[in-house]
PLY file of the C-alpha trace (Angstrom):
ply
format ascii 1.0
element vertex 559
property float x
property float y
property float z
element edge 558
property int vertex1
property int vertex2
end_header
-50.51 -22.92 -34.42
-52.69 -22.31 -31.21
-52.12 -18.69 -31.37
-53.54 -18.57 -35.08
-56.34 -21.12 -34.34
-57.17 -18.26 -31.17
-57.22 -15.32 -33.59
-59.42 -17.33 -35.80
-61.61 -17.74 -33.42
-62.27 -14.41 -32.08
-62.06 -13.49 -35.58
-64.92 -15.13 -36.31
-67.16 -14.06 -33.13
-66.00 -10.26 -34.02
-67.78 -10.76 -37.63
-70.71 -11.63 -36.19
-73.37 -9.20 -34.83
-75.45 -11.70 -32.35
-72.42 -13.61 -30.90
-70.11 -11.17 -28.00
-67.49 -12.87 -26.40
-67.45 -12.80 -22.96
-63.35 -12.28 -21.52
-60.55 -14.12 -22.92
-60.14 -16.97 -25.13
-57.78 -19.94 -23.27
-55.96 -22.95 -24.22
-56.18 -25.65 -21.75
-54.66 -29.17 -21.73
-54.89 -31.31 -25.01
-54.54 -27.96 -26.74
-58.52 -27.40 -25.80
-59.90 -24.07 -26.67
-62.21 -22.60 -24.75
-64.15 -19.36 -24.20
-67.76 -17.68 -22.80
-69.81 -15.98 -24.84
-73.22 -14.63 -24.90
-75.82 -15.32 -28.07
-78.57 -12.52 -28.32
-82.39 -13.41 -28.59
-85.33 -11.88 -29.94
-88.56 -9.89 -28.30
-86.32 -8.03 -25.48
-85.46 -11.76 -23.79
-82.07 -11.18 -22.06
-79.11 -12.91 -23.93
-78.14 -16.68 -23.62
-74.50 -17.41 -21.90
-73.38 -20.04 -23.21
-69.37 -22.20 -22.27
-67.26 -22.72 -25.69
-64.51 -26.23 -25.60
-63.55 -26.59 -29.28
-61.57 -29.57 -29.50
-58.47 -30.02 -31.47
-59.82 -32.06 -34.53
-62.12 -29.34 -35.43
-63.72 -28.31 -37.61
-63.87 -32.15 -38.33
-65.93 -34.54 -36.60
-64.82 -37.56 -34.26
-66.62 -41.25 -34.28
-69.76 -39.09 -35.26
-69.69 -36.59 -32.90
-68.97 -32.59 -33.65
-65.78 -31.51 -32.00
-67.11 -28.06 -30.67
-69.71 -28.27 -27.64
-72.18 -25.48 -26.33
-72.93 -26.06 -22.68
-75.52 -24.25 -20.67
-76.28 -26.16 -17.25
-80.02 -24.11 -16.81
-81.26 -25.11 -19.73
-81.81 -28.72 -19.41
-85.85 -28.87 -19.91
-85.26 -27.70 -23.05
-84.80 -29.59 -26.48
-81.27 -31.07 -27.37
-79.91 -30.15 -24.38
-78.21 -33.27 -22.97
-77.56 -34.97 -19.42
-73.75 -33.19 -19.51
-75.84 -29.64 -20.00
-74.23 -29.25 -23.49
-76.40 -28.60 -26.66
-76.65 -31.73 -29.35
-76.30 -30.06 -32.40
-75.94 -31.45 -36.27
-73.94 -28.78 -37.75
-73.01 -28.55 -41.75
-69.72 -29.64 -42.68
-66.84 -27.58 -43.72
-62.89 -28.00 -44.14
-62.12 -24.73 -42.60
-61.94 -23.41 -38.90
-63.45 -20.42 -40.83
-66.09 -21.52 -42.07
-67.22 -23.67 -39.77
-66.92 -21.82 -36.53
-69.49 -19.61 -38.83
-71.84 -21.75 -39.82
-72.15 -23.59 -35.91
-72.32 -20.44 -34.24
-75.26 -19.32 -36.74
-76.45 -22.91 -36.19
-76.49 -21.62 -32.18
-78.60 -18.33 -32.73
-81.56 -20.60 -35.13
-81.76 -22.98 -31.75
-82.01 -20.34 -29.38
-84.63 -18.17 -31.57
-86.72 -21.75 -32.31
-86.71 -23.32 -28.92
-85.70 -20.69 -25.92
-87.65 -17.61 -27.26
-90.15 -19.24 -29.13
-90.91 -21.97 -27.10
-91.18 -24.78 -30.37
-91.06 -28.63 -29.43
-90.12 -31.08 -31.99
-93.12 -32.79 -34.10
-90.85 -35.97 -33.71
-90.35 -38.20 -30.94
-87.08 -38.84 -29.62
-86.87 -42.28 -27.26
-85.38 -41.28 -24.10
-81.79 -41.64 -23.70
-80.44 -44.49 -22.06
-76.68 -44.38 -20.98
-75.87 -48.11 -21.94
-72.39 -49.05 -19.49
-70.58 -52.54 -19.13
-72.28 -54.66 -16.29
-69.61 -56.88 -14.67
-67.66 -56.57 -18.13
-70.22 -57.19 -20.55
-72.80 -54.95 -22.74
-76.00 -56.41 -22.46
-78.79 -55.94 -25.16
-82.66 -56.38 -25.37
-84.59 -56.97 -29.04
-88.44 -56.77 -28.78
-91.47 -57.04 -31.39
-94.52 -55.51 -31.54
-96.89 -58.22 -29.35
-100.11 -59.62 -30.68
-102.07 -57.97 -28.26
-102.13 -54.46 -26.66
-101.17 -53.93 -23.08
-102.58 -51.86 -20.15
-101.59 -49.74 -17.18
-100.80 -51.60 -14.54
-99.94 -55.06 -15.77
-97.23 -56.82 -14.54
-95.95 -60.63 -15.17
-93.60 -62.55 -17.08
-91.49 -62.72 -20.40
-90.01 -65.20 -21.70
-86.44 -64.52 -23.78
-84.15 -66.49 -25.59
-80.28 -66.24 -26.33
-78.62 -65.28 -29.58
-75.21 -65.10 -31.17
-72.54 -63.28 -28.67
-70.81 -59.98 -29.94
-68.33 -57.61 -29.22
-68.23 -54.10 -28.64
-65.51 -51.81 -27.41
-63.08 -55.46 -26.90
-66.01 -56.44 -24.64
-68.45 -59.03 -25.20
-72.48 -58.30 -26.08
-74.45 -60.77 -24.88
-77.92 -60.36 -27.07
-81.84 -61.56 -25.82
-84.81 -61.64 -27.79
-88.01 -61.48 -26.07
-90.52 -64.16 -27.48
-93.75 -63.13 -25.28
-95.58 -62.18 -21.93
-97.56 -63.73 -19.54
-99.52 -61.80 -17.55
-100.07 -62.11 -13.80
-102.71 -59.13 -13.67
-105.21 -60.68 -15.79
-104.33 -64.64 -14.44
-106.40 -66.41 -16.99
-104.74 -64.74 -20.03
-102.88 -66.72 -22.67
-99.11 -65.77 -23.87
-99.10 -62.44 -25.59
-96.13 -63.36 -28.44
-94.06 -60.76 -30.18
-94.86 -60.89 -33.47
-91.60 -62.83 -34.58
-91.80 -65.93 -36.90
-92.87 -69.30 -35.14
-88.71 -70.30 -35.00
-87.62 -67.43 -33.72
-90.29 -68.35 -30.53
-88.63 -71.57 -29.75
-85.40 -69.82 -28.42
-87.09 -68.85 -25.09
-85.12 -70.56 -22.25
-85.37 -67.69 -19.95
-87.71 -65.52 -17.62
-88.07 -62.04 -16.66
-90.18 -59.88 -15.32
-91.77 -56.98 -16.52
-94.32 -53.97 -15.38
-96.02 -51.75 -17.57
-96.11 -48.33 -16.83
-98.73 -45.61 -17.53
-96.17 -42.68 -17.32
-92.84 -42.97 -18.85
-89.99 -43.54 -16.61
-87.95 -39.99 -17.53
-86.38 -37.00 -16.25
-87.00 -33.78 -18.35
-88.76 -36.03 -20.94
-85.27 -36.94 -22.48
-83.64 -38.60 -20.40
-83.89 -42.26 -18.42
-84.54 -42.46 -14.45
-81.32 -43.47 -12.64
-82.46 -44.15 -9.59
-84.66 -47.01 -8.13
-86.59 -44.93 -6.03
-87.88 -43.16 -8.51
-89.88 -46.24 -9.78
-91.89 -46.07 -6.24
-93.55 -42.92 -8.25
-94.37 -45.21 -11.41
-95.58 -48.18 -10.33
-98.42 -49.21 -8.51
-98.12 -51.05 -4.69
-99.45 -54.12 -6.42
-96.80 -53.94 -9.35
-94.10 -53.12 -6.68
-95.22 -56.18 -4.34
-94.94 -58.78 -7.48
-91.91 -57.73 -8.50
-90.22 -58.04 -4.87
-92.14 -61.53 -3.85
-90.62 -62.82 -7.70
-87.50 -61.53 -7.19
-86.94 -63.22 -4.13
-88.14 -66.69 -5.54
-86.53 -66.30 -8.99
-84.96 -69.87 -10.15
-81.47 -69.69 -10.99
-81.68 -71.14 -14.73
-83.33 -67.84 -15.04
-81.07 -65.39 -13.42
-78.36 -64.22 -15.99
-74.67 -63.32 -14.84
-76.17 -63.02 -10.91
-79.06 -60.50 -12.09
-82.59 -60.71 -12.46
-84.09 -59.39 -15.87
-86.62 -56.53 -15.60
-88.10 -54.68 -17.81
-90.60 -51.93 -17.69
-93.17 -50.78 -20.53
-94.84 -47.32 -21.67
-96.95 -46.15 -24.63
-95.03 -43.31 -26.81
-97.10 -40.61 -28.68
-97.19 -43.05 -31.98
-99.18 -45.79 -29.78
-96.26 -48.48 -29.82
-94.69 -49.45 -26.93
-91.35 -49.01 -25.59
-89.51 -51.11 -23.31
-86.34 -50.98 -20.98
-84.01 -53.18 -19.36
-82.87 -53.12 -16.56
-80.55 -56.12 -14.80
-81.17 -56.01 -10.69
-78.50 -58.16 -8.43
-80.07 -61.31 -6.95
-77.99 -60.37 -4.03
-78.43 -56.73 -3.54
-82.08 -56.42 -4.50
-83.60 -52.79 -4.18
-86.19 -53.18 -1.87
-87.60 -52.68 1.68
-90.44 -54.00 3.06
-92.53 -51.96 6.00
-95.58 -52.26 8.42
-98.21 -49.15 7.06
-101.26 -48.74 9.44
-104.43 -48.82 6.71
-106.51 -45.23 6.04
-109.33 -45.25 8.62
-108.23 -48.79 10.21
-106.26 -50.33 12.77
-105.29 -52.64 10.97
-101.44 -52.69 9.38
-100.10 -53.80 6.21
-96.65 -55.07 5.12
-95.71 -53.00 2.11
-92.67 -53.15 -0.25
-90.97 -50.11 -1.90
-87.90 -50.07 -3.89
-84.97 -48.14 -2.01
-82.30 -45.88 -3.46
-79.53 -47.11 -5.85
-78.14 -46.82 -8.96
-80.19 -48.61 -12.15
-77.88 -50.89 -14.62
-79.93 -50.49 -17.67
-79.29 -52.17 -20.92
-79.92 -51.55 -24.48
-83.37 -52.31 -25.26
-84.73 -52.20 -29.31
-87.74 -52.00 -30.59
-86.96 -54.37 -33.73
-90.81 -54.91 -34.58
-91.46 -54.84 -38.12
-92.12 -51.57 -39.17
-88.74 -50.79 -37.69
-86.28 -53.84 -38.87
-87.42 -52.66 -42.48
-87.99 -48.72 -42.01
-84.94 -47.89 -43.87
-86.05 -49.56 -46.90
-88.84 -52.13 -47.83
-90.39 -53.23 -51.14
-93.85 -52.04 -51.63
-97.15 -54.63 -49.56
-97.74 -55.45 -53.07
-94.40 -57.59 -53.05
-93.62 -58.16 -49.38
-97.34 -59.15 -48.61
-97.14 -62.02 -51.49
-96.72 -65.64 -51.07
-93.44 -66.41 -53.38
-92.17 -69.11 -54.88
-88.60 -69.58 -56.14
-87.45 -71.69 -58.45
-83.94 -72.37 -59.02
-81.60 -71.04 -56.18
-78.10 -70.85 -57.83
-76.43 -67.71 -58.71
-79.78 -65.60 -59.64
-81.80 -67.55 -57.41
-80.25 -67.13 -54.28
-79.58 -63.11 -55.07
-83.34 -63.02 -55.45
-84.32 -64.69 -52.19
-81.50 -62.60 -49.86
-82.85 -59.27 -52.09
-86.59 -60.09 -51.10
-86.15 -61.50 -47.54
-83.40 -57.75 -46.75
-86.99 -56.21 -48.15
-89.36 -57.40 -45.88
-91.00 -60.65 -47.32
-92.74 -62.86 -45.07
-93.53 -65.55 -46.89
-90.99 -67.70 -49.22
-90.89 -70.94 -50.57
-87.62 -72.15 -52.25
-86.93 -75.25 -55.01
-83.95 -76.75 -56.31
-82.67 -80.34 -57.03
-79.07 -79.32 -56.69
-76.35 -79.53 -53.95
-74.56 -76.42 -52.94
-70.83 -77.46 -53.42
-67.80 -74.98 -52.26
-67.55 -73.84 -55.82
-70.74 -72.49 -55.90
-70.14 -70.03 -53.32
-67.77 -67.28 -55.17
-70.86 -65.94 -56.91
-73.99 -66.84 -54.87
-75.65 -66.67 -51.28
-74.23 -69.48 -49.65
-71.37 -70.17 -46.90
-68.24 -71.95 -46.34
-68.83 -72.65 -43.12
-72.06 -74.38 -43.41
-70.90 -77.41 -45.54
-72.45 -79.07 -47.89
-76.23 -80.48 -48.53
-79.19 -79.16 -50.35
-79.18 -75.88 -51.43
-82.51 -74.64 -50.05
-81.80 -76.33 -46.59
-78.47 -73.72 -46.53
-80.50 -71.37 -48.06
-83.48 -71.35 -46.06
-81.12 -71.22 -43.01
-79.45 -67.95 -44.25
-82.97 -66.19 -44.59
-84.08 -67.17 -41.48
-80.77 -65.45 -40.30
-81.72 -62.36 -41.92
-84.59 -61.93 -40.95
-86.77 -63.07 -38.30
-90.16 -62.43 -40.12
-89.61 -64.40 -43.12
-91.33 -67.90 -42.77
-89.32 -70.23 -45.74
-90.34 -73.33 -46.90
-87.58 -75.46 -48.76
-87.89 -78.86 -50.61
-85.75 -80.54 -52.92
-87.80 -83.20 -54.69
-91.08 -84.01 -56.35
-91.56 -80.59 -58.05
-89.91 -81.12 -61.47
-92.76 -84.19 -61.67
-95.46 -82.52 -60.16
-95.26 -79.67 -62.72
-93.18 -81.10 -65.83
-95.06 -84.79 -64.98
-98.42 -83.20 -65.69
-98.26 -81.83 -69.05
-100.87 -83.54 -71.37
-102.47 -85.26 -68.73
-105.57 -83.09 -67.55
-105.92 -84.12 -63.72
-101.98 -83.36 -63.30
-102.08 -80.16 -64.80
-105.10 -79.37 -62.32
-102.95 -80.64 -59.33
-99.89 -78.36 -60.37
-102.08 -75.69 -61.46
-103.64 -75.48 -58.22
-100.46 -76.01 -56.16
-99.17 -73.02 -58.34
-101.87 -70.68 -58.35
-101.61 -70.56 -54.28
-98.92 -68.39 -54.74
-98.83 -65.00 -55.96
-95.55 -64.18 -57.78
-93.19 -67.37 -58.99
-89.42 -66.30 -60.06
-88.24 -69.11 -62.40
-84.70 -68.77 -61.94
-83.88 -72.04 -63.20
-82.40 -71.65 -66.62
-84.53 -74.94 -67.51
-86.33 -74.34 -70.55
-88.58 -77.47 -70.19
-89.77 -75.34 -66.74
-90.68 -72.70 -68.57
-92.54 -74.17 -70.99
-94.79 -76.11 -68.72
-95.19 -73.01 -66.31
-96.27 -71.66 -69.44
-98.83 -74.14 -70.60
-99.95 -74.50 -67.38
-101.96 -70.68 -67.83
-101.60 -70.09 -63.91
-103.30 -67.31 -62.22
-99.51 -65.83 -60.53
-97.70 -63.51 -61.75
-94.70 -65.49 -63.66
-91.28 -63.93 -63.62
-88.67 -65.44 -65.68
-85.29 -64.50 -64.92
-81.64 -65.81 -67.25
-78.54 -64.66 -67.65
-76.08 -64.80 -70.63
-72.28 -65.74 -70.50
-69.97 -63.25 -69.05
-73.10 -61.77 -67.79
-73.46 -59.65 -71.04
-76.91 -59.84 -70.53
-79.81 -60.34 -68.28
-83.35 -61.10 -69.38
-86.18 -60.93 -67.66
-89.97 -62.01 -68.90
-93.26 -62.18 -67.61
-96.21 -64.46 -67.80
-97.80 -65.34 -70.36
-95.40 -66.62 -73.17
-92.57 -66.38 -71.30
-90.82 -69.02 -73.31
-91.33 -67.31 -76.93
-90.27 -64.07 -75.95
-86.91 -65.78 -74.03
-86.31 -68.08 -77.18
-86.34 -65.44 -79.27
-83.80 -63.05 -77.38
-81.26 -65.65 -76.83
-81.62 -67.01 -80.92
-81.95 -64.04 -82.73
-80.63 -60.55 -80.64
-78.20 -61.83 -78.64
-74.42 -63.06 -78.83
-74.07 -65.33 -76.04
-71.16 -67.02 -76.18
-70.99 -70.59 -75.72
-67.50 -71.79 -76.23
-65.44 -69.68 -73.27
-67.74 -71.69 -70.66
-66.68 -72.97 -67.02
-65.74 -77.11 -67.16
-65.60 -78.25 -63.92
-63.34 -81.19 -64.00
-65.97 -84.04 -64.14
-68.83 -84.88 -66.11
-70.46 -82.20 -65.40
-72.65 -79.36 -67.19
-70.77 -76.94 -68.47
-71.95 -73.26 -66.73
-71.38 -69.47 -67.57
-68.86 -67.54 -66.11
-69.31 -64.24 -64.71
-68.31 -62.98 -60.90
-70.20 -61.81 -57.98
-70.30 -58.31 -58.62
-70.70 -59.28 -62.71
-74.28 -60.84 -61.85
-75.20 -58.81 -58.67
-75.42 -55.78 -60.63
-77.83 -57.19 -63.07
-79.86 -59.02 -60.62
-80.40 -55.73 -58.52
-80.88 -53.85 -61.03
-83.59 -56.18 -62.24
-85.19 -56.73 -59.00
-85.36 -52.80 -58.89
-88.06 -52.71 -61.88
-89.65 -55.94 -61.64
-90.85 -55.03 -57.85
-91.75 -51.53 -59.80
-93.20 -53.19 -62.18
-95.45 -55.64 -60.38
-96.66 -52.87 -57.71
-98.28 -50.98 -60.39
-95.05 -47.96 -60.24
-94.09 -48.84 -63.87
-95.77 -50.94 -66.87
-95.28 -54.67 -66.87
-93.13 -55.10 -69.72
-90.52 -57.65 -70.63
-86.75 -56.49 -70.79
-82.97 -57.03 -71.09
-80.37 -55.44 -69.23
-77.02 -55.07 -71.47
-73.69 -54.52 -70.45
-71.88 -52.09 -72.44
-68.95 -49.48 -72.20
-71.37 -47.22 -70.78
-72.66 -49.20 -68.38
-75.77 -50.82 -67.32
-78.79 -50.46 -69.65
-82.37 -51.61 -69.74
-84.09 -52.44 -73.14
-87.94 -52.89 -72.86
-89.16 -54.87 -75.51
0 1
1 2
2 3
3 4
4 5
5 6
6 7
7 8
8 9
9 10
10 11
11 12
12 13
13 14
14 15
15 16
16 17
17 18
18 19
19 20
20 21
21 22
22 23
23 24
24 25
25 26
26 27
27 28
28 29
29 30
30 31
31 32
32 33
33 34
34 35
35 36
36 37
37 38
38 39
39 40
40 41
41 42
42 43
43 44
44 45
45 46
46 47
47 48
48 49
49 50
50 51
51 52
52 53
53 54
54 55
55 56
56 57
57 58
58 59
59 60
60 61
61 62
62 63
63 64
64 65
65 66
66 67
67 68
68 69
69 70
70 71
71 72
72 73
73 74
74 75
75 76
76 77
77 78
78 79
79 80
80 81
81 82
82 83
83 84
84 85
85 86
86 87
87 88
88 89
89 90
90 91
91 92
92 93
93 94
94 95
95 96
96 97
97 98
98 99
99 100
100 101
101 102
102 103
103 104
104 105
105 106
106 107
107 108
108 109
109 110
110 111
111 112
112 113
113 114
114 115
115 116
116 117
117 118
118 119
119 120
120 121
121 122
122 123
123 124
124 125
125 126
126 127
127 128
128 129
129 130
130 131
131 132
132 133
133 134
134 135
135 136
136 137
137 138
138 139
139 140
140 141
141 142
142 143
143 144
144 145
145 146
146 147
147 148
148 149
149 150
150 151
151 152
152 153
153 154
154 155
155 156
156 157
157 158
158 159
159 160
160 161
161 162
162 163
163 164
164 165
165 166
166 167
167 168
168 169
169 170
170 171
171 172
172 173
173 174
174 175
175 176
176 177
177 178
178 179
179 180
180 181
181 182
182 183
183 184
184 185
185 186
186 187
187 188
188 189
189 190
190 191
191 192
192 193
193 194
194 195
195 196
196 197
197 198
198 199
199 200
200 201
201 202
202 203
203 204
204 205
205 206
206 207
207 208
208 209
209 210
210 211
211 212
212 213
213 214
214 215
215 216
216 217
217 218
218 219
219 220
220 221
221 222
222 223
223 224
224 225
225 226
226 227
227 228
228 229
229 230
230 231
231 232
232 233
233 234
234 235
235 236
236 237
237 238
238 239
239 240
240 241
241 242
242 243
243 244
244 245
245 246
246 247
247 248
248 249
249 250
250 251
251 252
252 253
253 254
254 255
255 256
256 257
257 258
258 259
259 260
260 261
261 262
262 263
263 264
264 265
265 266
266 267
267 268
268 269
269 270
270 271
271 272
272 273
273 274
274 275
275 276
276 277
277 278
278 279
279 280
280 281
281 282
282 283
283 284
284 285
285 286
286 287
287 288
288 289
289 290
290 291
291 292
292 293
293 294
294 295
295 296
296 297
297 298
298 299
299 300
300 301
301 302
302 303
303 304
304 305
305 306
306 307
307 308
308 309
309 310
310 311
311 312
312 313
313 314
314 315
315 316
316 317
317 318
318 319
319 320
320 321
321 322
322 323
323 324
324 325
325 326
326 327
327 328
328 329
329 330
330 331
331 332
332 333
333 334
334 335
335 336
336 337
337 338
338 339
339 340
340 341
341 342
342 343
343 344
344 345
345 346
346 347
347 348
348 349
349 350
350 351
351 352
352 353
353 354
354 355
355 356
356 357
357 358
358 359
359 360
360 361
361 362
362 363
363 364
364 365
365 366
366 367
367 368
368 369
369 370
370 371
371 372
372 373
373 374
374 375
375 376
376 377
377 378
378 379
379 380
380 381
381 382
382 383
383 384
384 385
385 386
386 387
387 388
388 389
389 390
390 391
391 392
392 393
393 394
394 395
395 396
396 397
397 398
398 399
399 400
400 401
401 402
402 403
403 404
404 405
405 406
406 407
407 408
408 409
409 410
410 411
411 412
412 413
413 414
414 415
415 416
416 417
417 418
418 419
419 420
420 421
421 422
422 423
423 424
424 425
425 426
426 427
427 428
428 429
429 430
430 431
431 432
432 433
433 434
434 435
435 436
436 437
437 438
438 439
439 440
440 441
441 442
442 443
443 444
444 445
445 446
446 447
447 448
448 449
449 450
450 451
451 452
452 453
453 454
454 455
455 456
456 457
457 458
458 459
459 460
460 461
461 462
462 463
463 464
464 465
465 466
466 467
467 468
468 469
469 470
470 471
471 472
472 473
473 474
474 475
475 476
476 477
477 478
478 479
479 480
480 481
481 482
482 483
483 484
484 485
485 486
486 487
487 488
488 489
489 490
490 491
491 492
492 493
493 494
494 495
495 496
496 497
497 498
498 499
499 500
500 501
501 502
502 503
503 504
504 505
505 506
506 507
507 508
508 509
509 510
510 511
511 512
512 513
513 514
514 515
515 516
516 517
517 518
518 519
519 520
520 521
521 522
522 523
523 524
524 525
525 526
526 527
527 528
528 529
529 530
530 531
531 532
532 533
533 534
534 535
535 536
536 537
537 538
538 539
539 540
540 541
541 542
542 543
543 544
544 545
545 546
546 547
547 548
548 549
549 550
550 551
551 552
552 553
553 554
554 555
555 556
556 557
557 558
């Protein structure tokens, strides 16, 4: 098998015209192939050498990682090139040695053209790599937010951080921080610059660090993270330097975590956020040394501090502002810039409030009457473990888990009177009306009829989003404000079959409810959130609809 996989190989560099191989072809240990060869360029530049190691999964890939590596250790200024010399490259897939051997070494020739001959940088930014290792056998990790107010070179002070939920990674525990804000020592009289968290997540500060921030970025070839103290004597300023040694020294120990001190240094990036990084300094072994320097054109001396040579234990440090917790996929501002109110937070309820909360809204407020008990979890958002009680007290504690942007209200009483209570009577229907109108979309989700005609009498200036779902979860309707409650009369009476009689009985005297899974109601729910969101950022008309089950699938019936 080695001997074919060899012939392959050299197979494949014959065939092509810009690849030479340079001597023979070996098999080391671990039945590692490896080989030289040289890659032509363009415009007379002399060719690129370049070491082979295929591994012996190829041509698949391994935990994410290609299992054939290009290493060149004079290249290392340029793009991709990592800290081991070898070349990060995202090469297609294939099932063949064949085939993909082709395709990488082709893959090989584009990067040398773009970036060695032609000199090209990438349009976007890479963050610097940080080589994240187990201090005293633990991973430790850093979450930051955009803060309230820009910083400048040369500041240098406090942050406060909290502690979260403990993980694990690689059978070794993560212990997690959130940074809630920064007090500045440079400009003495300023307040507490907060990230730009939700007021809860603040109050889990309980810890302090210190931090600098930088005007050049702490990196070696632009790519990668400095490794060495010393090399932070050429970043920071003498009056950054002297803080951070005179704080050190004092530190409290409520603040100092596992033996270390927290520190973490700042720097703008070409978008204008800022990055930070971790690092986690020994109270006993701190990196400094303090000397007597006679002053420029004085006799007078000065005791000065500079950090000494040693090896940095950074951690992981994320920027998980905003704009970056929801990157991957938000709603539209039109949606996640609204002040929404829920009604109802069973089955469709609760979907609705996880779906808009994963999609970046900021502002919820949740109603219900009910209790969650364990039987309502198989097919909603709530948890075992937390018990039971009020649904929008679990609720609103699931949210805030989430997310830590979303500010939820929850209450459980006086709403079915405050808007059902003021019908015919013309001061309460200006109470609930303006209590209403101070939100911008409402999702009924209550399957109370009575609700629905009083939001609908009412005339409010939200948007009104009425959202049902049949037995068996045949179908779902969904109906806008106004006359809501005609419209969802009229599909349930005269176009569809909902069945009444196979209904779940709890054992009890209780209501009778539908019965449909999870999955049966999820798929509706998404699917429906998918065009109302459309539908109330402008993307598609505003038009009532039913989504029907059928042997083909999920379909969507405007009407």
């Amino acid at each position: 098998m080695g001997k074919e996989r060899i012939d392959i190989i050299r197979e494949v560099i014959d065939q092509l015209s810009f690849v030479h191989l340079v001597g023979e072809i070996q098999q080391g240990a671990g039945y590692i192939v490896s080989c030289e060869i040289d890659v032509d360029t363009t415009g007379g530049v002399e060719p690129l050498r370049w070491a082979v190691e295929i591994f012996p999964l190829y041509p698949m890939m391994a935990q994410g990682y290609d299992s054939i590596r290009f290493t060149n250790k004079g290249l290392m200024e340029y793009p991709h090139i990592m800290e081991e010399s070898n070349l990060c490259l995202h090469t297609n897939h294939a099932y063949d040695l064949h085939s993909k051997l082709r395709g990488d070494l082709t893959m090989l020739k584009q990067w040398v053209d773009k970036y060695y001959v032609n000199g090209e940088k990438d349009d976007h930014y890479e963050h610097l790599v940080v080589n994240t290792l187990p201090i005293n056998g633990k991973y430790y990790t850093f979450l930051f937010a955009e803060a309230e107010r820009p910083f400048k070179d040369g500041d240098y002070g406090w942050f406060d951080f909290g502690s979260q939920m403990k993980g694990l990674k690689n059978e070794k525990t993560v212990d997690c921080f959130s940074v809630i804000g920064y007090l500045s020592n440079y400009y003495p009289k300023s307040e507490t610059n907060n990230c730009k968290w939700r007021a809860a997540t603040r109050t889990l500060k309980g810890y302090v660090g210190i931090y600098c921030f930088l005007s050049k970025t702490p990196d070696v070839y632009g790519k990668f993270i400095i490794k060495d103290y010393k090399e932070l004597n050429k970043l920071m300023s003498h009056n950054q330097v002297k803080f951070v040694n005179d704080e050190m020294r004092k530190i409290e120990d409520k603040h100092i975590i596992d033996g270390h001190v927290v520190f973490m240094v700042g720097y703008s990036i070409p978008s204008g956020e800022v990055q930070w990084q971790t690092m986690l300094i020994p109270v006993n072994d701190l990196p400094f040394e303090v000397e007597k320097v006679r002053m420029p054109g004085t006799s007078q001396n000065q005791w000065l501090a500079h950090f000494t040579s040693g090896n940095i234990q950074w951690a992981q440090t994320i920027n998980s502002s905003y704009e970056h917790f929801f990157g991957r996929g938000a709603y539209p501002k039109r949606v996640t810039d609204s002040k929404i109110l829920i009604i109802g937070v069973g089955a469709i309820g609760s979907m609705v409030a996880v779906a808009l909360t994963r999609c970046g809204a900021r502002d919820l407020s949740i109603y219900d009457f009910d209790d969650k008990k364990p039987g309502n979890i198989c097919r909603s958002e709530y948890e075992f473990l937390h018990g039971c009680g009020g649904k929008v007290f679990e609720l609103s504690r699931i949210l805030y888990a989430i997310s830590p942007f979303v500010e939820c209200k929850a209450w459980d009483t006086d709403f079915d009177m405050l808007v059902k209570g003021s019908i015919g009577n013309e001061d309460g229907m200006a109470k609930a009306r303006e209590f209403l109108n101070e939100f911008d979309i409402v999702f009924d989700c209550s399957t109370d009829n009575d609700m629905m005609k009083c939001l609908d009498q009412l005339e409010l200036r939200s948007q009104i989003v009425n959202m049902s779902i049949s037995n068996h979860a045949q179908e779902l309707v969904c109906a806008f404000s106004p006359e809501m409650s005609g419209f969802v009369e009229e599909v349930y009476t005269k176009l569809l079959k909902n069945d009444l009689e196979d209904v779940y009985n709890p054992t009890g005297c209780w209501n009778p409810t539908f019965k449909a899974s999870y999955t049966d109601i999820a798929c509706m729910v998404q699917l429906a959130m998918k065009h109302i969101v459309k539908m109330i950022s402008g993307e598609e008309e505003k038009k009532n609809f039913v989504i029907v089950d059928d042997r083909e699938g999920l379909k969507i019936q405007r009407l």
